[in-house]
DSSP file (Angstrom, degrees, kcal/mol; ACC not computed):
  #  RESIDUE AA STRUCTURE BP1 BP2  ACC     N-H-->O    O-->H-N    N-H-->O    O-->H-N    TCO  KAPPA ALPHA  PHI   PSI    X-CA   Y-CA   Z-CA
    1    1 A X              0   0    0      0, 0.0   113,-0.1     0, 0.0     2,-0.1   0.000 360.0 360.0 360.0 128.3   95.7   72.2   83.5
    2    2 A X  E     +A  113   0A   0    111,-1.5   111,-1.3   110,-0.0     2,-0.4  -0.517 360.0 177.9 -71.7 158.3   99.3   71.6   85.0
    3    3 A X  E     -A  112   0A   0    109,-0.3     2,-0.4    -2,-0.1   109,-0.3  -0.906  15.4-154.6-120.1 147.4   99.9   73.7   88.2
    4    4 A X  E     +A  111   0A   0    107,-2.9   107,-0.9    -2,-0.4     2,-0.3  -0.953  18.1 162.5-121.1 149.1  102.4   74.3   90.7
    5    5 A X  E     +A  110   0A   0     -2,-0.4   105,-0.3   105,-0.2     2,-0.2  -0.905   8.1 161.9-125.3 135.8  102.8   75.4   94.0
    6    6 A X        -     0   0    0    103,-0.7     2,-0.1    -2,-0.3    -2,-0.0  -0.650  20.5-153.0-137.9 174.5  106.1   74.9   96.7
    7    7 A X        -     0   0    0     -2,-0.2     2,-0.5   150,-0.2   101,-0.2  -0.721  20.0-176.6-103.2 126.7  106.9   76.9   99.9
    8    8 A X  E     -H  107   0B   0     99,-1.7    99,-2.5    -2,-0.1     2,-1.0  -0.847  20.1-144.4-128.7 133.9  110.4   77.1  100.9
    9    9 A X  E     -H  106   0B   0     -2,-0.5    97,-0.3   148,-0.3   144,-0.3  -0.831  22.7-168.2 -93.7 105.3  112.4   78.5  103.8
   10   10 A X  E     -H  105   0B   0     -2,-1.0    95,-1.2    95,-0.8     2,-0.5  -0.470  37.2-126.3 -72.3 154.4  115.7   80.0  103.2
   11   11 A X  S    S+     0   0    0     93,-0.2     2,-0.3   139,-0.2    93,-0.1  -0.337  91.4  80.8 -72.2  39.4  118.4   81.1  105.2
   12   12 A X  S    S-     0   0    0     -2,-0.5    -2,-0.2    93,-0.1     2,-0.2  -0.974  85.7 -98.5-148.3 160.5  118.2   84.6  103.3
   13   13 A X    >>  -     0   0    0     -2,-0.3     4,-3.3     1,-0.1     3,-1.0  -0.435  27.4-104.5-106.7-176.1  116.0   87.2  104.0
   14   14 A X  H 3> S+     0   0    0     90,-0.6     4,-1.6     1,-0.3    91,-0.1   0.799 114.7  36.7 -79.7 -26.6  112.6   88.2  102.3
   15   15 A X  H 3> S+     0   0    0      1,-0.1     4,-0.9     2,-0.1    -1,-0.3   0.793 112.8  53.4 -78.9  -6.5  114.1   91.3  100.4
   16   16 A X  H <> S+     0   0    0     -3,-1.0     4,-1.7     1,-0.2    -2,-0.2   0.878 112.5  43.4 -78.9 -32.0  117.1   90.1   99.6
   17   17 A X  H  X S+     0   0    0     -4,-3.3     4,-2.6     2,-0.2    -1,-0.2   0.786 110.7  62.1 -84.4 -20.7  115.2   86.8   97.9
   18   18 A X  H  X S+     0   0    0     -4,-1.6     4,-0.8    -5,-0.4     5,-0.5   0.833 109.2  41.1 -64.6 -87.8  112.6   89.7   96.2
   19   19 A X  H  X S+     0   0    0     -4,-0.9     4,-1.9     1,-0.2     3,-0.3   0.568 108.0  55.3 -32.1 -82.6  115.6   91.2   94.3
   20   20 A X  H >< S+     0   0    0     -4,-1.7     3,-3.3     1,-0.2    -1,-0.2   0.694 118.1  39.6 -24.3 -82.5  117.2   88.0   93.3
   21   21 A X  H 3< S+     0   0    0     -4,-2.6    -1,-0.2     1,-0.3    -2,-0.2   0.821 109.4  59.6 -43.5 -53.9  113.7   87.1   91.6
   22   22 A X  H 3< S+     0   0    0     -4,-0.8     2,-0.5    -3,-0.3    -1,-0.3   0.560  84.2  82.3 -64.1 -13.2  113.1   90.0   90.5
   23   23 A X    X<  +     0   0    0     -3,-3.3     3,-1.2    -4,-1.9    -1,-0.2  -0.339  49.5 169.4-128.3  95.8  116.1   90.3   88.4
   24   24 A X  G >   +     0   0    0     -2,-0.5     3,-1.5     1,-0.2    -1,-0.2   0.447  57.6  75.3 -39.8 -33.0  114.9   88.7   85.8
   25   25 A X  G 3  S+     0   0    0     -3,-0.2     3,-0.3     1,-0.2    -1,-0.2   0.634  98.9  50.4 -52.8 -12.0  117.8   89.5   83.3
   26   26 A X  G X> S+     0   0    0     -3,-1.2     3,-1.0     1,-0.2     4,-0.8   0.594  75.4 104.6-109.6  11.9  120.1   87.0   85.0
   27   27 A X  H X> S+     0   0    0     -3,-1.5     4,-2.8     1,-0.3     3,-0.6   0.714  73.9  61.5 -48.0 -49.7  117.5   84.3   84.8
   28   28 A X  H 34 S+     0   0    0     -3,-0.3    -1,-0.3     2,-0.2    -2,-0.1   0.795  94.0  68.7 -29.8 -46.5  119.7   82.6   81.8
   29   29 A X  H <4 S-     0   0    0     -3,-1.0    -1,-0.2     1,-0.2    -2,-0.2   0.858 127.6 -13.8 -67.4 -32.8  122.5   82.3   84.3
   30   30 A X  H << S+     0   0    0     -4,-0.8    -2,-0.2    -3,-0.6    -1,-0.2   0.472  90.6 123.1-160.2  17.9  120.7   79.6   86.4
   31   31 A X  S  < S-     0   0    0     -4,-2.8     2,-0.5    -5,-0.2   100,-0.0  -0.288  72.6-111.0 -44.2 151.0  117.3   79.2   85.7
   32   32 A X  S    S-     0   0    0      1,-0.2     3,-0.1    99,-0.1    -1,-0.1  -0.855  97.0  -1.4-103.5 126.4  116.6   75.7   84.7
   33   33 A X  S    S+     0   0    0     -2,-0.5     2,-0.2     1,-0.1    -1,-0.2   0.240  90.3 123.2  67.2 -22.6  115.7   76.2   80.9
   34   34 A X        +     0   0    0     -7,-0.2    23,-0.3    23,-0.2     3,-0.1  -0.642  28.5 171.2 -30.6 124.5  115.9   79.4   80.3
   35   35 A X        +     0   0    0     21,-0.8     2,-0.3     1,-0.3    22,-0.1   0.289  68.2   2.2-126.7 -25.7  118.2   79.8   77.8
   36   36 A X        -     0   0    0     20,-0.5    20,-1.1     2,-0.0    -1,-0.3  -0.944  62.5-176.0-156.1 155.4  118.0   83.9   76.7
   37   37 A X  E     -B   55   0A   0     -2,-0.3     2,-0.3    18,-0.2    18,-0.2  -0.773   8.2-172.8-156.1 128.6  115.4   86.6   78.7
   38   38 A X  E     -B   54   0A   0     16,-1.9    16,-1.2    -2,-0.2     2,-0.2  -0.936  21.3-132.0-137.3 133.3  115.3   90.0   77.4
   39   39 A X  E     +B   53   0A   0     -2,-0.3    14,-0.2    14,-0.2     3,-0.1  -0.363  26.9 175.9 -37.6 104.4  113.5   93.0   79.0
   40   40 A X  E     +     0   0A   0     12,-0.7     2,-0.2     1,-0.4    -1,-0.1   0.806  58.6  11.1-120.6   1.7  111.6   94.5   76.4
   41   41 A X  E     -B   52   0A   0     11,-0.6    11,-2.9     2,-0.1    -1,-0.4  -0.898  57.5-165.7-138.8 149.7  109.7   97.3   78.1
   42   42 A X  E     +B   51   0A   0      9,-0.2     2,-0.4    -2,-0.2     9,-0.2  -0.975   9.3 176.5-134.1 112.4  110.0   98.7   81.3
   43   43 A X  E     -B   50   0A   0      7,-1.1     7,-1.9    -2,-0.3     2,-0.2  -0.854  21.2-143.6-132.3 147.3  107.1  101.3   83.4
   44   44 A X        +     0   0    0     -2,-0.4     2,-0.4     5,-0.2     5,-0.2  -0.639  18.4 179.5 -92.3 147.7  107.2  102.6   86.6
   45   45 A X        -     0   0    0      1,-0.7     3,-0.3    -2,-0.2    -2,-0.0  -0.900  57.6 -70.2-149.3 124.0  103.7  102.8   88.3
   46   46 A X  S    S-     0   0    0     -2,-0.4    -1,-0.7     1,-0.3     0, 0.0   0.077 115.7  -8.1  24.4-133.3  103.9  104.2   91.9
   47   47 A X  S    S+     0   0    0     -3,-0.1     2,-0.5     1,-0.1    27,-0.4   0.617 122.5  67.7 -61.6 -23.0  105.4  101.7   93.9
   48   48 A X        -     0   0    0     -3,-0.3     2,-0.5    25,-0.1    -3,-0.2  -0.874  68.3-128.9-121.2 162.2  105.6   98.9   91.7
   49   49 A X        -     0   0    0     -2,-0.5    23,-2.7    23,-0.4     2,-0.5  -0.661  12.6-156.0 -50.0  91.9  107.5   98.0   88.7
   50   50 A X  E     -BC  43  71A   0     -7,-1.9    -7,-1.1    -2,-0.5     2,-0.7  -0.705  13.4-175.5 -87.3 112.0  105.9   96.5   85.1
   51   51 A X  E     -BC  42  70A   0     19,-3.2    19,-0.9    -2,-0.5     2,-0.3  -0.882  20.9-160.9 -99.1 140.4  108.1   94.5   82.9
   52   52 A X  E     +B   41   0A   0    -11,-2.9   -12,-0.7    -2,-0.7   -11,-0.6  -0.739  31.7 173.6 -89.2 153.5  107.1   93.2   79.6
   53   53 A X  E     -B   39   0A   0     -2,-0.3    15,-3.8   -14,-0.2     2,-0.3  -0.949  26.9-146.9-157.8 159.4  110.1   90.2   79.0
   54   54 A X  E     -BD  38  67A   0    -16,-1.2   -16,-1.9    -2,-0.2     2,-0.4  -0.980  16.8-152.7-137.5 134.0  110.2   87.9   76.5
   55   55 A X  E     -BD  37  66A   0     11,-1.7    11,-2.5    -2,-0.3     2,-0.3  -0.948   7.1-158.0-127.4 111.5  111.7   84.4   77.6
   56   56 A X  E     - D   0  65A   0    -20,-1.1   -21,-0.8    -2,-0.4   -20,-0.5  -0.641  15.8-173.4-114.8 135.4  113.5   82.0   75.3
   57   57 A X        -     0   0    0      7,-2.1   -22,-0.3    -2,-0.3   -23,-0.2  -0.345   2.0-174.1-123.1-150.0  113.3   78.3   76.9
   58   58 A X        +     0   0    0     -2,-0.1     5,-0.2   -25,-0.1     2,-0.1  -0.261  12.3 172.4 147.7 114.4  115.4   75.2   75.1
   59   59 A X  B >   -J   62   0C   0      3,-2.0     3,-0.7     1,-0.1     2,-0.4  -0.513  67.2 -58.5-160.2  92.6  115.4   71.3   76.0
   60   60 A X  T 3  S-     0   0    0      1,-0.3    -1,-0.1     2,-0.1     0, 0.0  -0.664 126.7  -8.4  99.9-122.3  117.3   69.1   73.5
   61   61 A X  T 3  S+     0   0    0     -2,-0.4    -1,-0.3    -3,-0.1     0, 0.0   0.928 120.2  94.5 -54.2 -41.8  115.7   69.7   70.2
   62   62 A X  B <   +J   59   0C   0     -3,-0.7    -3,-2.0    -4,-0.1     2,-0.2  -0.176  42.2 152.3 -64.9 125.8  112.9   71.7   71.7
   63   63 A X        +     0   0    0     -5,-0.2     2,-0.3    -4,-0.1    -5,-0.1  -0.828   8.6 149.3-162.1 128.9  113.2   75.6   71.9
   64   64 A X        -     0   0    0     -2,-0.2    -7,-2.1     2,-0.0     2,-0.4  -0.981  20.8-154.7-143.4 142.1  110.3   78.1   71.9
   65   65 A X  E     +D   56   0A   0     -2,-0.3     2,-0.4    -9,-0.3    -9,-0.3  -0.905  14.2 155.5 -94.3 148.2  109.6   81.7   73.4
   66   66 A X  E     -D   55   0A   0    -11,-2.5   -11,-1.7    -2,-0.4    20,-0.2  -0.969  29.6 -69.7-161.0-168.7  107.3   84.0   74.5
   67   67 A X  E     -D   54   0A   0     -2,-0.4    17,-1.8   -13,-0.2    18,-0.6  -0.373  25.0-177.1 -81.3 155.6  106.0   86.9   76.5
   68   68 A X  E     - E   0  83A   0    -15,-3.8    15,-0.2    15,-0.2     2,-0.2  -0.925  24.4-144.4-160.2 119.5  105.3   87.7   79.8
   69   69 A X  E     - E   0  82A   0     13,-3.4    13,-2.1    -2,-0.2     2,-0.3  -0.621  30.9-176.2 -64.6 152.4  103.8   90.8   81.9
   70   70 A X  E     -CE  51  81A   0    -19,-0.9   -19,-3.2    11,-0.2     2,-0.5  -0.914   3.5-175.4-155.6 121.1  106.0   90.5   84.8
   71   71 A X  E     -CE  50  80A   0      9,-1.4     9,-0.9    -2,-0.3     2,-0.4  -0.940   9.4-157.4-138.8 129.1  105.0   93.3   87.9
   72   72 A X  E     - E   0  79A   0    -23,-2.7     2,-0.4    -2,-0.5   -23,-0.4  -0.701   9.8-174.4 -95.2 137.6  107.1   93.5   90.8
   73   73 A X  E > > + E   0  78A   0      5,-2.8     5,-1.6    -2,-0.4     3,-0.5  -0.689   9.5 176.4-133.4  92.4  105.6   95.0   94.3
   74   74 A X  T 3 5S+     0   0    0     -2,-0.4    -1,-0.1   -27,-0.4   -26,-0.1   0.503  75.6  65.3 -92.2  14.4  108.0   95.1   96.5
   75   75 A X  T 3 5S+     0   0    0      1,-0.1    -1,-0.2     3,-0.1    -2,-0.1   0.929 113.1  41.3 -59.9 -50.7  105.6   96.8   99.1
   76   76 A X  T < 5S-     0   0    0     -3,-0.5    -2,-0.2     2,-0.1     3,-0.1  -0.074 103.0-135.6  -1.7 -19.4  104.0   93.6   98.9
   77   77 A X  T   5S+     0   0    0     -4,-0.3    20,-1.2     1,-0.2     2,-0.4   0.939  73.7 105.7  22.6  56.9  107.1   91.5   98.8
   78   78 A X  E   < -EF  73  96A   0     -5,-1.6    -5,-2.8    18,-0.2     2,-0.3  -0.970  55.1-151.6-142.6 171.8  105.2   89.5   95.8
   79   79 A X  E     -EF  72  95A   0     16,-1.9    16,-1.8    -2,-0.4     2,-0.4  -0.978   9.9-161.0-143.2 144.3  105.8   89.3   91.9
   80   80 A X  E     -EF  71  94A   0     -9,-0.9    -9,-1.4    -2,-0.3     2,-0.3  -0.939   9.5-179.1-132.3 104.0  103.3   88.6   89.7
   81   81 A X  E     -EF  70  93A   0     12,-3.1    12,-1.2    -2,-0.4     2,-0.3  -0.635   2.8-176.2-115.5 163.6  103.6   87.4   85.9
   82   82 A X  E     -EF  69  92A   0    -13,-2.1   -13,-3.4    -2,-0.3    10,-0.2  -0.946  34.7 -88.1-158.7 149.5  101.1   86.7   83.6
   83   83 A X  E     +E   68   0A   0      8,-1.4   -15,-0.2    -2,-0.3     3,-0.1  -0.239  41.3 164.4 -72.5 133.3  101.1   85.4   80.0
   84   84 A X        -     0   0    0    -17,-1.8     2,-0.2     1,-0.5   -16,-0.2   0.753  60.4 -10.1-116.0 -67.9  101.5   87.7   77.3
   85   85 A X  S    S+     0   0    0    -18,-0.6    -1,-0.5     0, 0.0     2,-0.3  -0.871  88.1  69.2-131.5 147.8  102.6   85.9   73.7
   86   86 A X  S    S-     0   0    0     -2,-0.2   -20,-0.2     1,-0.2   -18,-0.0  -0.809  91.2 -43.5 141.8 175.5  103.6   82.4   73.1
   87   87 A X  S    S+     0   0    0     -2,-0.3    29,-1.4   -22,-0.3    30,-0.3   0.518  94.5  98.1 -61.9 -15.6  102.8   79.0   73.0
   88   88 A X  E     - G   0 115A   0     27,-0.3    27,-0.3    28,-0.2     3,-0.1  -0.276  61.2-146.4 -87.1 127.7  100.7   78.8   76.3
   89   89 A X  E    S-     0   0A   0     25,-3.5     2,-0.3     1,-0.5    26,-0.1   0.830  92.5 -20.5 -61.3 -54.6   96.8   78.9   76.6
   90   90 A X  E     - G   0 114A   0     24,-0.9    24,-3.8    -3,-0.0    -1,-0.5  -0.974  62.8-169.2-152.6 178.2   97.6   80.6   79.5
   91   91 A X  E     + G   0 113A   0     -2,-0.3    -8,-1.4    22,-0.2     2,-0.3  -0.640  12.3 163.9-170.4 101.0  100.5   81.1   82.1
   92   92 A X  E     +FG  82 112A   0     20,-2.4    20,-2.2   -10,-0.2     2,-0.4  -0.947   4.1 174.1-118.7 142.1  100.3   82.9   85.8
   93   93 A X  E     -FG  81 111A   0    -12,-1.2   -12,-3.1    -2,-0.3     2,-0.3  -0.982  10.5-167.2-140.3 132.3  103.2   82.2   88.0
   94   94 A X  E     -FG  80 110A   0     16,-1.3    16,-2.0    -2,-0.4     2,-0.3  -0.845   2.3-164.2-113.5 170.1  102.9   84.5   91.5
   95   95 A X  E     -F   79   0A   0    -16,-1.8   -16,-1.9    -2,-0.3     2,-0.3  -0.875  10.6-176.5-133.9 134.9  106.5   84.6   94.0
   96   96 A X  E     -F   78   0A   0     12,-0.5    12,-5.6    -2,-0.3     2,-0.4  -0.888   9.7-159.5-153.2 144.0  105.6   85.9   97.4
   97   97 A X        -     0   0    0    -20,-1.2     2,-0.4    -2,-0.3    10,-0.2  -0.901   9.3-174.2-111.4 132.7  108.7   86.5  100.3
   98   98 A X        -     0   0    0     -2,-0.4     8,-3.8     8,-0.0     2,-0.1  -0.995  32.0-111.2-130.6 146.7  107.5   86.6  103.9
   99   99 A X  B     -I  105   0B   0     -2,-0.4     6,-0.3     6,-0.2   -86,-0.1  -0.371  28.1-171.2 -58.5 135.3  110.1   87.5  106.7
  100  100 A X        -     0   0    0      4,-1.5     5,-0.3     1,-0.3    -1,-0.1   0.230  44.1-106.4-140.5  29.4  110.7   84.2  108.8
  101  101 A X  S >  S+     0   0    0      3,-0.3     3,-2.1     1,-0.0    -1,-0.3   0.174  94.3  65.8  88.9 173.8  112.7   86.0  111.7
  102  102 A X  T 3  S-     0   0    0      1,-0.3    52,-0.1    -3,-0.1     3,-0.1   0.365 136.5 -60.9 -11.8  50.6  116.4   85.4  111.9
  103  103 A X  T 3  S+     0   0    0      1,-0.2    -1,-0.3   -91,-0.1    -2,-0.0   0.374 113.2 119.9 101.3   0.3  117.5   86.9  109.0
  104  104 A X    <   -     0   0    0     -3,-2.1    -4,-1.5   -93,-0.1   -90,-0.6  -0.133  37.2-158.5 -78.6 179.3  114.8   83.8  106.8
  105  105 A X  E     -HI  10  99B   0    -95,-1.2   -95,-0.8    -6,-0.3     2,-0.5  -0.998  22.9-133.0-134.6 146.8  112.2   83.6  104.7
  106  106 A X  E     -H    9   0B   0     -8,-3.8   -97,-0.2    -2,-0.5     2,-0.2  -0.681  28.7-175.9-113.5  97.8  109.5   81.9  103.3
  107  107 A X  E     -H    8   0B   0    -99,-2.5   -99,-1.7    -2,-0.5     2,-0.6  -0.476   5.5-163.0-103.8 142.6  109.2   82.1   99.5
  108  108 A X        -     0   0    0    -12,-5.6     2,-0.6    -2,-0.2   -12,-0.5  -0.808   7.7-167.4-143.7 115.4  106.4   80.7   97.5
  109  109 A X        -     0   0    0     -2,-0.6  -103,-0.7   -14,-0.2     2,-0.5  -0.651   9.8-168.6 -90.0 115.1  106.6   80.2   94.3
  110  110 A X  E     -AG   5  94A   0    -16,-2.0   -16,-1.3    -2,-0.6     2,-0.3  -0.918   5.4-179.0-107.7 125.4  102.8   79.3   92.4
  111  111 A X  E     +AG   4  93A   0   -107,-0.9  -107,-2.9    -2,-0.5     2,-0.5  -0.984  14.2 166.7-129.1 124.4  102.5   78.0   88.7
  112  112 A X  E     +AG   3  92A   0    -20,-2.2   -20,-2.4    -2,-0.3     2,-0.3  -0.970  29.5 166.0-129.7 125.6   98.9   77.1   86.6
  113  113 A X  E     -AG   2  91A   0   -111,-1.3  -111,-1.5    -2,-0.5     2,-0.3  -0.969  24.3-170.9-107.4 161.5   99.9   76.7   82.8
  114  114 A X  E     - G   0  90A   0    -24,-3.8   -25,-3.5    -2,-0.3   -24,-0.9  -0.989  14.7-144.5-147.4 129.4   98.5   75.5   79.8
  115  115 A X  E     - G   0  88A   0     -2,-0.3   -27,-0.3   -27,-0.3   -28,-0.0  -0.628  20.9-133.3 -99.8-177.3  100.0   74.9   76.4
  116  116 A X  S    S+     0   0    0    -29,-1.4     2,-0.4    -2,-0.2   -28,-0.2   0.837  87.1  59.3-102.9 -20.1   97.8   75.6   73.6
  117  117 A X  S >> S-     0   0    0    -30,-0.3     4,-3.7     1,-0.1     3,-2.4  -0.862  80.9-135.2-104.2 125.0   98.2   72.6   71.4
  118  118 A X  H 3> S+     0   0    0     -2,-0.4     4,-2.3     1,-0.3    -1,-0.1   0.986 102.1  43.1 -40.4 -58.3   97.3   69.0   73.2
  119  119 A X  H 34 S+     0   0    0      2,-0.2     4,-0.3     1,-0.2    -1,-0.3   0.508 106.7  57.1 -86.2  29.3  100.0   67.0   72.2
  120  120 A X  H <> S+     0   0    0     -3,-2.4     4,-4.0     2,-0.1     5,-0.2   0.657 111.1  52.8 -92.5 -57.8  102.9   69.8   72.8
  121  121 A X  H  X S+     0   0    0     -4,-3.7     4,-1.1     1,-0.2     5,-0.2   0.941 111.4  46.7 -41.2 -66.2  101.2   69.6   76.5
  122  122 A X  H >X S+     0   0    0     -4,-2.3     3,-0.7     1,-0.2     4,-0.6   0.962 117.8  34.8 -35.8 -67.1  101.7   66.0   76.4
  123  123 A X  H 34 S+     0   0    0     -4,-0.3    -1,-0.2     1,-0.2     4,-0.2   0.919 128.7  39.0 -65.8 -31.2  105.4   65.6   75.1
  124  124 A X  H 3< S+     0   0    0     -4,-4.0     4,-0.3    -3,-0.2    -1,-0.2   0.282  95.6  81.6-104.9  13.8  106.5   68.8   77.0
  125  125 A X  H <X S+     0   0    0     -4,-1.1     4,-2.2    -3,-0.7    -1,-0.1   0.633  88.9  47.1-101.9 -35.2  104.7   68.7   80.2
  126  126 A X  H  X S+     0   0    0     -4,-0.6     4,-1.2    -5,-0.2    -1,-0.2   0.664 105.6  50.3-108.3  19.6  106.4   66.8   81.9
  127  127 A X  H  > S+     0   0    0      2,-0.2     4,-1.2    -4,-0.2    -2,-0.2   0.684 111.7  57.2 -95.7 -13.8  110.0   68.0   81.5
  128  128 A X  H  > S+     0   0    0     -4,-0.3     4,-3.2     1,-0.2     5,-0.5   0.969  98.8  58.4 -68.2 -46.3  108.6   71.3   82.3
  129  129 A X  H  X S+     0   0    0     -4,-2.2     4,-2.1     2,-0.2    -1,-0.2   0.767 106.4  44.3 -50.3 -26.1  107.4   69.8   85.3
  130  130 A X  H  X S+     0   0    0     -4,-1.2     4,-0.5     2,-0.2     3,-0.4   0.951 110.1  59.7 -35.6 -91.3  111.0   68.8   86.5
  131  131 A X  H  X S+     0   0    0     -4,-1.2     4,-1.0     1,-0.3    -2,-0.2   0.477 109.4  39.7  -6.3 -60.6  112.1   72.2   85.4
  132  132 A X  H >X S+     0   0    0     -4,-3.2     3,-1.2     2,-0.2     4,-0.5   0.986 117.5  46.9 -76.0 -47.4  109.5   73.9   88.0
  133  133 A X  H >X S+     0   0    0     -4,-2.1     3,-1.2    -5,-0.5     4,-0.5   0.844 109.6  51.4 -48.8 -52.5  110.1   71.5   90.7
  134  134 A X  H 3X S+     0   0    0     -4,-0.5     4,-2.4     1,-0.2     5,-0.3   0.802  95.8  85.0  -3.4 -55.9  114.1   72.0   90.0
  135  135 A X  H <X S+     0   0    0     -3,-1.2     4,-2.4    -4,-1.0    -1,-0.2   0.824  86.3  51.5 -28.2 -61.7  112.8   76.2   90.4
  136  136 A X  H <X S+     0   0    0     -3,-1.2     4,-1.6    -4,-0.5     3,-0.3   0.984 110.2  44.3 -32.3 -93.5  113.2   75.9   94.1
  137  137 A X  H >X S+     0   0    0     -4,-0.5     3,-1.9     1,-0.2     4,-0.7   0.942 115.3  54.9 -20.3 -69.7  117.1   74.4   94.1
  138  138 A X  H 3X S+     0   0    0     -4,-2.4     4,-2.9     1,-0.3    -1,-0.2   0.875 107.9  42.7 -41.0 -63.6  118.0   77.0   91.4
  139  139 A X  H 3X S+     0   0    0     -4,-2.4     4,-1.8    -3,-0.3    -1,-0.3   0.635 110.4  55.8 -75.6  -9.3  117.0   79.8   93.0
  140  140 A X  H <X S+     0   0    0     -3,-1.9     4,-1.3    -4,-1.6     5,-0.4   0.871 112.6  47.0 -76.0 -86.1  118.6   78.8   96.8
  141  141 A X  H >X S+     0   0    0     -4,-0.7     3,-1.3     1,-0.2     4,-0.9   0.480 104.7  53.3 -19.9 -79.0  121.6   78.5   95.3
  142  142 A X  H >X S+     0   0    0     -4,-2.9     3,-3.8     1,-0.3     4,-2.1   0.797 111.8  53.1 -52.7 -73.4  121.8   81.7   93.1
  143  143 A X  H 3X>S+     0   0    0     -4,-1.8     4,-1.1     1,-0.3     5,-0.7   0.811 106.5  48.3 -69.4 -17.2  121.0   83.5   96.4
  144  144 A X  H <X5S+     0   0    0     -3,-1.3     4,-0.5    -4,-1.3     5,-0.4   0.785 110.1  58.0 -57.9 -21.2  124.0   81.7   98.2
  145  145 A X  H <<5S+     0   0    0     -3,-3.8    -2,-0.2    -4,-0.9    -3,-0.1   0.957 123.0  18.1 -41.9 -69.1  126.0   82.8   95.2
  146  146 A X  H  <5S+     0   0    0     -4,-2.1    -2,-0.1     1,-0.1    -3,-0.1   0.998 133.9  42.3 -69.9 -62.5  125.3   86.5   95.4
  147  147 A X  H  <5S-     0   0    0     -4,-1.1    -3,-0.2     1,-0.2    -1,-0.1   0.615 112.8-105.2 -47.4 -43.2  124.2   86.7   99.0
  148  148 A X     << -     0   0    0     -5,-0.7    -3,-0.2    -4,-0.5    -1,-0.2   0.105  35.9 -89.0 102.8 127.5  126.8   84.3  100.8
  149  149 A X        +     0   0    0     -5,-0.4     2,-0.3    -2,-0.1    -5,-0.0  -0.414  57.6 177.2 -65.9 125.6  125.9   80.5  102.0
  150  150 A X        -     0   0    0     -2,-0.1  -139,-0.2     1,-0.0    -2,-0.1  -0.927  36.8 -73.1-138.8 173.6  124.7   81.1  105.5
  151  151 A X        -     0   0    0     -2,-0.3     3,-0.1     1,-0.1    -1,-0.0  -0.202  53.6 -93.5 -92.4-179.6  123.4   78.6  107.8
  152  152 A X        -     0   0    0      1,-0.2     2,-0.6     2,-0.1  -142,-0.1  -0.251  53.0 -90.5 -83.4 176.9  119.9   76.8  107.5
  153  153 A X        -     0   0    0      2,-0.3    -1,-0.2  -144,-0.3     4,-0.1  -0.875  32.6-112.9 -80.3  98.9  116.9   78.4  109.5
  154  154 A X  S    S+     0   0    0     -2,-0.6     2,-0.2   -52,-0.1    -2,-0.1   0.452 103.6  58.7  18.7 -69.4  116.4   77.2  112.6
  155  155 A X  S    S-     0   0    0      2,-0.0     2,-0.4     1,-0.0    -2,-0.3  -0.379  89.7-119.9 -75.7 135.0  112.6   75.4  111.5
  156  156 A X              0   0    0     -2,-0.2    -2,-0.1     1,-0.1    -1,-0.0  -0.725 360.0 360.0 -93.6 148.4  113.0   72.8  108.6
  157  157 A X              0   0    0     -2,-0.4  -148,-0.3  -148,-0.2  -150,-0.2  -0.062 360.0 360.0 -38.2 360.0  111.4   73.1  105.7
């Protein structure tokens, strides 16, 4: 079963990088593969958020969707998805932001997936696997986009 796991320090800090993840609707915009994401229910539970989303993905010929529980805790500074509908045997991907003192963070992004048919896993496995390593890049950037390019964090990566 593939998985993957990074931790990265940004020059941005740990809410600022929870909201950027956590809004998922602009995921299209620079996600790697992503191609469409639409919110299709949204519940409040005490402090955190539950989205159901459904996620359209696209690479060359190849284009598939599916669902995903997606529950944001931003007491917690983590996000938590889990596999809903879709091509996948399974799919959990957790985000957690920790403060890393001048204005940084340390984001970790975790992925275990499985597609359900063997030789889909085979032909598609490993461009996903670009894709997630690629995850990282994507999402420093975006927040230098919104946030403003600031300089790196003192400790290297």
């Amino acid at each position: 079963m593939p998985s993957f796991h990074t931790t990265r320090r940004v020059a941005h800090n740990a809410t600022d990088m929870f909201a950027l993840v956590a809004d998922i609707e602009r995921y299209p915009e620079f996600v790697p593969l992503c191609k469409g994401l639409r919110v299709l229910k949204r519940e409040h539970h005490g402090t955190h958020e539950t989205l159901t989303a459904r996620m359209s993905v696209a690479y060359k010929l190849f284009s598939e969707s599916f669902t995903c529980r997606v529950v944001l805790r931003p007491e917690e500074h983590a996000i938590v998805v889990d596999y809903l509908d879709g091509p996948f045997r399974k799919l959990h991907n957790r985000w957690t932001f920790v403060a890393a003192g001048e204005g940084a963070s340390q984001v970790g992004f975790f992925l275990d997936y499985e597609f359900k048919a063997r030789a889909f896993q085979m032909m598609m496995g490993a461009v996903f696997d670009r894709a997630f390593r690629k995850f990282a890049d994507a999402f420093e950037a975006r927040a230098n986009a919104v946030y403003g390019k600031r300089q790196p964090a003192s400790v290297p990566r």
